[in-house]
Structure formats: structure tokens, C-alpha cells
C-alpha positions in Angstrom: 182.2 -73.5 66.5 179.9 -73.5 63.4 180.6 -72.1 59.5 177.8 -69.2 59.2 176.9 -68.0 55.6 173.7 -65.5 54.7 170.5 -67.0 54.7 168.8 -67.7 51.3 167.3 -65.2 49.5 169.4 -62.6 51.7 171.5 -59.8 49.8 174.0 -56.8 50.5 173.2 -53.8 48.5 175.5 -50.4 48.3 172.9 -47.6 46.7 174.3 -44.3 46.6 177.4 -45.4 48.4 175.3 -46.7 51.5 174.9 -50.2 52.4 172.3 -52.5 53.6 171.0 -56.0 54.1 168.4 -56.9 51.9 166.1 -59.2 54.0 162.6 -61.0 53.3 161.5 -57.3 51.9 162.8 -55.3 54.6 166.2 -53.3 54.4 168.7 -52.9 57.4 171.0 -50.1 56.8 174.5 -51.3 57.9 178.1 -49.6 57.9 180.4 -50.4 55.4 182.8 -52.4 57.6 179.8 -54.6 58.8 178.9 -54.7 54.5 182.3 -56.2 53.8 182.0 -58.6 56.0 178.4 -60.3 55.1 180.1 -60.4 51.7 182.6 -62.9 52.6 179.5 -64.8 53.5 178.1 -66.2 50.6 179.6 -69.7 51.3 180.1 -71.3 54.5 182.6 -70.1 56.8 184.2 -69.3 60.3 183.7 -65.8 61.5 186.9 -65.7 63.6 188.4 -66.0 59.7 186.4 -63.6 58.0 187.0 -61.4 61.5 191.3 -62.2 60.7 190.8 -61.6 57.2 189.0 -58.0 57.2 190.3 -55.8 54.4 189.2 -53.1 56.0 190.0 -52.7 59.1 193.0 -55.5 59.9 193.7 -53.8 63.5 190.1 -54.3 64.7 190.4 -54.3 68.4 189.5 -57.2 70.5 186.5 -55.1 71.8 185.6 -54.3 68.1 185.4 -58.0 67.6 183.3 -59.1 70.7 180.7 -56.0 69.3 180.9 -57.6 65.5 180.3 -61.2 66.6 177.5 -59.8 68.9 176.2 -58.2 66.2 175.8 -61.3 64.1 174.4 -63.4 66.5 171.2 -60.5 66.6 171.6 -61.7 62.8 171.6 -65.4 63.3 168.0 -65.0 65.8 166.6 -62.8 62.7 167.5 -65.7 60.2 169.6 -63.4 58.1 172.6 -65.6 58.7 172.3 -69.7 59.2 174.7 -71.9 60.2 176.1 -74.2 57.8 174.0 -77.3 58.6 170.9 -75.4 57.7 169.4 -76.6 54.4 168.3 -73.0 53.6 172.1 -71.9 54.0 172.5 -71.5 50.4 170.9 -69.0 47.8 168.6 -71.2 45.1 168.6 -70.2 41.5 165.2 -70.7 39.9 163.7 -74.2 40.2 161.2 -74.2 37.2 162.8 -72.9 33.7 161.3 -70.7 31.4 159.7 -71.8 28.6 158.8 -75.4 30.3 155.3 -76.8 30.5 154.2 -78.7 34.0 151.1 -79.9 34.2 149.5 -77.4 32.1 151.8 -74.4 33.2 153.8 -72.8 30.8 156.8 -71.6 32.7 158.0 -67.8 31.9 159.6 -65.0 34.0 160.2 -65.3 37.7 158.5 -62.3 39.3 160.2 -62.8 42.5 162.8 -64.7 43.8 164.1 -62.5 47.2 162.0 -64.5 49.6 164.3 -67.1 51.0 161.3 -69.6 51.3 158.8 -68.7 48.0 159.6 -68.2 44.3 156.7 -66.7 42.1 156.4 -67.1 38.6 154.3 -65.8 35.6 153.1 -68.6 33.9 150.3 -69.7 31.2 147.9 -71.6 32.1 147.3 -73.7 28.9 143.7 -75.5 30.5 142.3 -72.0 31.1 144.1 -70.2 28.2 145.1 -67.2 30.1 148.2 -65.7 32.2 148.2 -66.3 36.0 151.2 -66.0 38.8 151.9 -69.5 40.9 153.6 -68.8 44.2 156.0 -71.8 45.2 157.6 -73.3 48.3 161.2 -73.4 47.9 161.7 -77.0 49.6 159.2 -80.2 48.6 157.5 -81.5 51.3 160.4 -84.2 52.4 163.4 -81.7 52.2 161.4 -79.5 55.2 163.9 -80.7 57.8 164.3 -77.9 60.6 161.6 -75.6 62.3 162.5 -73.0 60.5 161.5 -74.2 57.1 158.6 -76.1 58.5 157.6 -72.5 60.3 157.8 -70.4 56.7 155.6 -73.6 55.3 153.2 -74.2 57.5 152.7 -69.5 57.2 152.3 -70.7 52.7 149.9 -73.2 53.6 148.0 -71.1 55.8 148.5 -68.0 53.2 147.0 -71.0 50.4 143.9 -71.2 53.1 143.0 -67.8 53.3 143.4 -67.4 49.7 140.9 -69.9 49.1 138.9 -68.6 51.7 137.9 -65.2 50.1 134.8 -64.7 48.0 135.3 -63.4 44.4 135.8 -59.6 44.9 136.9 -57.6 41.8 139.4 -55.5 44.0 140.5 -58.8 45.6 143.9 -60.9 43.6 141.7 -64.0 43.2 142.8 -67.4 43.8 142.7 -70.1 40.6 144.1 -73.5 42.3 146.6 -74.4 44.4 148.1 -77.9 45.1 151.9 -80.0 44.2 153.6 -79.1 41.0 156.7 -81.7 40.2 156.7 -82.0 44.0 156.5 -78.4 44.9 153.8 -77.0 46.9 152.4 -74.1 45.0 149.2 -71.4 44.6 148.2 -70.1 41.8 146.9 -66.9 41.4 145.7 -64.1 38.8 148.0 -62.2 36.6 147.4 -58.4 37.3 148.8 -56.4 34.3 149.6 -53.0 36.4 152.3 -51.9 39.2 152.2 -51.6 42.4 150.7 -48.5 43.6 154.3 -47.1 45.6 155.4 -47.2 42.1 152.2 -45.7 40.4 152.9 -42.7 42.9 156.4 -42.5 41.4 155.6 -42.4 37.8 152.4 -40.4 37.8 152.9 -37.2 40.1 150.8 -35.2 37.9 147.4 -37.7 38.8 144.6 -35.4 39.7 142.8 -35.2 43.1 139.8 -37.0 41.2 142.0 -39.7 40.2 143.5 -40.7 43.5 139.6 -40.5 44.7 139.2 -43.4 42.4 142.1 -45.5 43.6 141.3 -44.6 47.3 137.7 -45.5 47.1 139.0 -49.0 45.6 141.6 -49.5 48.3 139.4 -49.1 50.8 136.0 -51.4 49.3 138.5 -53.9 49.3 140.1 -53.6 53.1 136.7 -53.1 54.1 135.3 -56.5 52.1 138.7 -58.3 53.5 137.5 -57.1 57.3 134.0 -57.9 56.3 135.0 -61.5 56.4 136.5 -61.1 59.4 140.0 -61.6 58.0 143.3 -59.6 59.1 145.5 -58.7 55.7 148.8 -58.6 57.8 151.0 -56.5 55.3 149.3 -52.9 54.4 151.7 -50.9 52.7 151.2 -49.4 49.1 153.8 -52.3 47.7 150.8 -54.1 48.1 148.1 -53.0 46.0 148.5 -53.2 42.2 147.2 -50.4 39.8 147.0 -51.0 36.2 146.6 -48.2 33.3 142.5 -47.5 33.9 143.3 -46.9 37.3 141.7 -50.6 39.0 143.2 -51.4 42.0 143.6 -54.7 43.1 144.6 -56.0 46.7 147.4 -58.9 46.6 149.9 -61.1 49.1 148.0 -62.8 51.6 151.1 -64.1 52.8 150.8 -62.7 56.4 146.7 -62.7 56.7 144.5 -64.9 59.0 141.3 -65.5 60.2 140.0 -63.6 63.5 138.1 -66.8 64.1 140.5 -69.2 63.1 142.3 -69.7 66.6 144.9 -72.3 64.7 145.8 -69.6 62.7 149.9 -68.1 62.8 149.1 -64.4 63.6 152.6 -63.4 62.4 154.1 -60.1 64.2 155.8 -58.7 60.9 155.0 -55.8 58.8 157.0 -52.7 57.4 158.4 -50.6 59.9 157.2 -47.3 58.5 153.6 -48.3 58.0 153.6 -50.2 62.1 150.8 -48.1 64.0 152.7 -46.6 67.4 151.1 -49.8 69.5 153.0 -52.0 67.4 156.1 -50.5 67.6 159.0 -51.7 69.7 162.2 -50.2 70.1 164.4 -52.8 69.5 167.3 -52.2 66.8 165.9 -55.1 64.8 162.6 -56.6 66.0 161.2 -53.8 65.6 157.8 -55.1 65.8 155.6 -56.4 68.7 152.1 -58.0 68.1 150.1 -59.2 65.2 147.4 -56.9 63.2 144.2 -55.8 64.3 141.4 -54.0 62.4 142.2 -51.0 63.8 146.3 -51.2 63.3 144.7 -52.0 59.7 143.1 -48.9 59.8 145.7 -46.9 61.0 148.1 -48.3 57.7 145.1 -47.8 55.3 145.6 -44.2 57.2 149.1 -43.9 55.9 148.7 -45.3 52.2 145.9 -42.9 51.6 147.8 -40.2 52.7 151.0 -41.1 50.7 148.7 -41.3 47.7 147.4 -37.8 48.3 149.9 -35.8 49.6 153.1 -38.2 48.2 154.9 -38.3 51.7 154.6 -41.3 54.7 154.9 -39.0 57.7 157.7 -41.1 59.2 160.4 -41.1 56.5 162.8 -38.3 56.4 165.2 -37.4 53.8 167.9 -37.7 56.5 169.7 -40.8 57.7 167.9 -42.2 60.8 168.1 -45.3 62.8 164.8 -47.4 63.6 165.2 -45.8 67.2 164.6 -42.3 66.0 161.7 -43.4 63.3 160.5 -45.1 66.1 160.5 -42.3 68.1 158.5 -40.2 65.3 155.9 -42.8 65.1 154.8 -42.7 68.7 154.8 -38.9 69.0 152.8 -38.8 65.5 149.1 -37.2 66.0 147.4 -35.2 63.8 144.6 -33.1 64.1 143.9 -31.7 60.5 145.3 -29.5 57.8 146.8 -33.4 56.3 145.0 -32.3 53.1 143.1 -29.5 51.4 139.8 -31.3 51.1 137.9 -31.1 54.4 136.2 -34.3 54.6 139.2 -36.6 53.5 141.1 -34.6 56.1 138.6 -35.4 58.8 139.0 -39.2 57.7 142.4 -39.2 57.6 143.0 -37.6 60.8 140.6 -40.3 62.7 142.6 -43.3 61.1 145.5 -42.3 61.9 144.7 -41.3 65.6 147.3 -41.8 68.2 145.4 -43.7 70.6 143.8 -47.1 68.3 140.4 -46.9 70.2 139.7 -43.4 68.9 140.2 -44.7 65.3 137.3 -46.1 62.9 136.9 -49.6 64.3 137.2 -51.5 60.8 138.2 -50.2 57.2 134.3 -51.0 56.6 133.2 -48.2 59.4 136.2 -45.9 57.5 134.6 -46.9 54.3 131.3 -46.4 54.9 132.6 -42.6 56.3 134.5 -42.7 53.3 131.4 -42.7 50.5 129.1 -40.9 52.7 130.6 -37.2 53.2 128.3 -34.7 55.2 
């Protein structure tokens, strides 16, 4: 028997008195029992210990046991726990300091540091004289010692590829150099001065219908330029598109996007689970995902940001408690005809991306683009 601890870059979060398992930017609602548990995780350990030792419940049946130690094996295949001999079995504190300079980089805040495989950092870049972000790969290229790590790195060099790849495109995060720094793989990027647009939607309820226009039109020239280029994003959701004070929206994180043509290319199946189209969708508890993107599964989650930015809702999120099974379950019925907004053509638009079946959706964000600017 092996010591298990929690993957890096894993955490257990109680928000309003419910818990979950903060995971590579997903979240896994979990019962308080199972909560206390991962806690006595953070260092190396044997379960059948942590199993003898439960504060909470030290009369946990036998049967109560087998179902807990089940349960964390489903979290050992995820990668949310590792066993002990894993190199990524602890949590890294920042590698670069702020305030350092590396070739040419002046070091400030970490932006990010959840990932259990990337760090990113805003730095200055002292050659070009201006702010950019550098995303990082936790382990240099002589500590990537198990598939696993060598998996996440060959997905960032891939991500550093596609970057490359992508013609200037003013609604496009643009790529600035990539290559080792002190030994780390890294990619620089632009710094976007803005929020994410999930958050914009948070803080500015009272934007007007004209306004939204304006960051819709954006989203979509640069989903349709991105399957222009026969490219696949891999990651729609409004998390990832930044909006800054005069409203310019930029698309960012390639981290999951490859080329149609490029058959070397990792198609990863990931994804949020309330923005997976219903042929994407699989049941299970946890992998709840099945396939890699298409243009039209693109489509469909272009569907469900433009209609969170107009009407503030995603169609599948409830403010009740539900498990991924019953989400799931909304997903696949979902298929709307019209009446999704006021404004007859957008409603129209909306109700074609987001059509049940994918081959009765626009067949690229460029064909839902071009509908898009041209109303009747």
C-alpha cells in the first residue's frame, strides 16, 4: 500500500458552509465527511489512517469505508490525488519572486497559480518596455519524470504552437516569445488590462442592450477568425474572454486548442461542464465529458456565452443543489425554439446555435458571424 496526498495545485474550499474540491478550474461539490478527509491530505499519508482517524465520523462502518476508498480511487484516475512517489505530489509555492529580473523580465504578481502544472505571472518586459503575462511549466525539462507530467507538457508545448500559430488579430491575446527561462519552459503573452467577461457581467448589470451588441459582435469576429484558421479553441466559456473599461474584448488561454489539420495534435476531451453541448456530455459522476471540440460544439458554447451576456442566466445552472447527473440531464433535454430574447434576430441566432441536434446549428462561428452582422 501507497501514502496518497492531493495533487498539486488541488484545494478544499467550504463557501457558504458547502464543500468542494477545487481542481484544474473545475469544482466537485463533496459532503463534509469526504471534505475532512482530503484535508488530512496535504502531506503524504495512508488512507486506512486517515480512514482510523476520522473526526467525524469514528464508527464509520466497514461498508462506509469500502465506498470512501472507492471514492478516492475515482479521485486518484482524475489526478486529484497522487500517490506519494509522484513528483507533482506536493503543492509549489511560486518559483520566480517578485521584483526579480530574468533575462529581461521583471518579475511581479503571480496571476495564477491553481494549475497543478502552469504558473502565470505579470511581468515587465524591460527589451520591449511594456507589461506582458509569461505562462510557465511547473517542472524544467529534466524533472518531467512520469506520463503524467510529460502528458500536461507536451498539451503547453502544443498550447506554445498554436499560439504562435495565430495571425495578429486585435480580438486575439497575442503571442510575444516563448522559449526556457532559468530552465523553465515558458510563453509569453500580452498583458490585457480588463476582466474576464463572467466577471464584467457581475459588476455591470446595468450595461445596455447596445453595449452587449458591441462585446458580442467582438466575441464572435474573433471565434469566427480562430475557425477561420481552421483552429478548435477547446475551452469556450465567458472566463475566457477579457473585457477591459471601453468595452474591447479579447480572446485568451489556448491551453486546450489545436489544429483541425494538425493530426499530431492532443485533441483534449475537457471543458466546463455547464458550457459542454448535449453530444459531449456523459453521465459519468466525474468524467463528465466525452470527445474533443468541434466547430459546431464551438458554436453551440458561443450559443451559451451570448446568451449569458444578454439575458445574465446559462440555461443549465439552477439556484438549487444538483449533481452532474441532473445538470446533465438538463443539458440533453435543452432545445429552444425562441422567445431567448426580446430582439428578433438575435433570438433567431441564438436559437440556431444552440440547437439540440449539432447538424442543425451554424456550421462554424464564421457562418454564425456572418448571420450575426447581416440581420434581414
Amino acid at each position: 500500500m501507497k501514502k496518497i496526498a492531493l495533487s498539486q495545485g488541488t484545494r478544499i474550499l467550504d463557501t457558504n458552509n458547502k464543500n468542494y474540491i477545487a481542481y484544474n478550474g473545475k469544482l466537485f461539490r463533496v459532503n463534509q465527511t469526504i471534505a475532512i478527509l482530503l484535508k488530512e491530505l496535504q502531506l503524504p499519508v495512508y488512507l486506512d489512517d486517515v480512514l482510523a482517524n476520522n473526526p467525524l465520523d469514528a464508527s464509520m462502518t466497514d461498508e462506509g469505508k469500502k465506498l470512501v476508498k472507492d471514492f478516492f480511487k475515482d479521485l486518484l484516475k482524475m489526478g486529484i490525488l497522487t500517490y506519494e512517489d509522484n513528483q507533482d505530489c506536493y503543492i509549489k509555492d511560486r518559483i520566480f519572486q517578485a521584483d526579480t529580473i530574468i533575462q529581461g523580465l521583471h518579475i511581479g504578481e503571480i496571476l495564477s497559480n491553481d494549475d497543478p502544472f502552469i504558473q502565470v505571472y505579470k511581468v515587465y518586459n524591460t527589451t520591449r518596455q511594456i507589461p506582458s503575462v509569461i505562462k510557465m511549466f511547473q517542472y524544467p525539462p529534466a524533472g518531467i519524470i512520469n506520463k503524467k507530467i510529460q502528458y500536461h507538457y507536451e498539451l503547453f508545448c502544443q498550447e506554445i504552437e498554436v499560439t504562435r500559430s495565430i495571425p495578429a488579430h486585435k480580438h486575439i491575446c497575442q503571442y510575444i516569445a516563448d522559449g526556457e527561462l532559468d530552465g523553465y519552459r515558458y510563453l509569453e503573452l500580452e498583458y490585457i488590462d480588463g476582466t474576464t467577461l463572467s466577471r464584467f457581467l457581475q459588476t455591470n448589470q446595468t450595461a445596455s442592450f447596445e453595449e452587449k451588441l458591441f462585446i458580442a459582435q467582438q466575441v464572435l469576429k474573433a471565434m469566427a477568425f480562430i475557425h477561420v484558421q481552421d483552429m478548435i479553441h477547446g475551452d469556450i466559456h465567458t472566463r475566457n474572454f477579457m473585457v477591459n473599461a471601453q468595452l474591447h474584448t479579447t480572446l485568451i488561454d489556448f491551453g486546450f486548442s489545436f489544429h483541425l489539420q494538425q493530426p499530431h495534435h492532443i485533441r483534449n476531451k475537457g471543458g466546463l461542464a455547464h458550457y459542454l453541448p448535449p453530444e459531449r456530455v456523459h453521465m459519468h459522476a466525474f468524467m463528465f465529458s466525452k470527445g474533443h471540440a468541434t466547430k459546431s460544439a464551438e458554436v453551440y458554447q458561443i450559443g451559451l456565452v451570448l446568451l449569458k451576456l444578454f439575458t445574465g442566466k446559462n440555461p443549465f445552472l439552477t439556484d438549487q443543489e444538483s449533481t452532474w447527473q441532473e445538470m446533465a440531464g438538463r443539458i440533453l433535454a435543452y432545445s429552444p425554439t425562441s422567445g431567448l430574447v426580446a430582439d428578433a434576430h438575435l433570438d433567431r441566432i441564438l436559437c440556431k446555435a444552440l440547437a439540440n441536434d449539432p447538424a442543425q446549428r451554424y456550421a462554424s462561428c464564421q457562418e454564425m458571424f456572418i448571420d450575426f452582422t447581416n440581420p434581414c
